[in-house]
C-alpha positions in Angstrom: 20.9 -3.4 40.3 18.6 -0.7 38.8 15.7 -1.6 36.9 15.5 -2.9 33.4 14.4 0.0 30.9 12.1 -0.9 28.0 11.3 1.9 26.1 13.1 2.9 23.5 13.6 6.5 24.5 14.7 5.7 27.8 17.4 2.9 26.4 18.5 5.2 24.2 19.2 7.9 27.3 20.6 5.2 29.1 23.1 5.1 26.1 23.4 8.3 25.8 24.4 8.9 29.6 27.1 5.9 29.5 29.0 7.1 26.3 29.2 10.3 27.9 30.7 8.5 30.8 32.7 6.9 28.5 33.7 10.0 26.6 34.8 11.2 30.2 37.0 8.3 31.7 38.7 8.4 27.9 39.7 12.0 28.7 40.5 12.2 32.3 43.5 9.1 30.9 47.0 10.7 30.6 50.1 9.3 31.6 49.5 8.5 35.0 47.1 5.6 33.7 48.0 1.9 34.4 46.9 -1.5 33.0 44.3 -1.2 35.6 42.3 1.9 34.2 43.0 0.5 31.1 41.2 -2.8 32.3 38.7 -0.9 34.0 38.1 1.3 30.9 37.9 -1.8 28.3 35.0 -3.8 30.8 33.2 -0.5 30.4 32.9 -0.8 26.7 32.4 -4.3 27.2 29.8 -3.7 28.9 28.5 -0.6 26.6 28.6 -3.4 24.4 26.3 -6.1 25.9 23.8 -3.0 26.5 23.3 -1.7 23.1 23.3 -5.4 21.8 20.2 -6.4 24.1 19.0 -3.1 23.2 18.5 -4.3 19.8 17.6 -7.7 20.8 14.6 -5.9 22.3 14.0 -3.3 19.6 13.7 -6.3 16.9 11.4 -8.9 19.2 9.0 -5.3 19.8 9.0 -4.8 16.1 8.1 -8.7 15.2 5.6 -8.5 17.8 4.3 -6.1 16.2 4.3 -6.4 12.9 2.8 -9.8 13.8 -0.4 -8.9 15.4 
């Protein structure tokens, strides 16, 4: 596993780089694809997902912080 970014520039490059993959994977589908890219392609947005969430997990406890001190 690579290591855990916490800036905020760097998470939002990380984002960047894996909706481009996204963007990518979505294109390269035709009618070829099976249920397994399609499987393949919905863990990647899963996943998308549980990034950009814990992004903003860590955005929001940074700002607290803070605004807190």
């Amino acid at each position: 596993m690579g290591k855990a970014r916490t800036d905020k520039l760097g998470q939002m490059n990380v984002l960047k780089s894996r909706m481009q993959l996204l963007c990518h994977t979505i294109d390269s589908l035709d009618e070829t694809s099976d249920i397994e890219d399609l499987e393949r392609l919905a863990a990647s947005l899963d996943q998308l997902k549980a990034k950009v969430l814990r992004y903003a997990k860590d955005m929001k406890e940074h700002e607290e912080s803070e605004s807190g001190s």
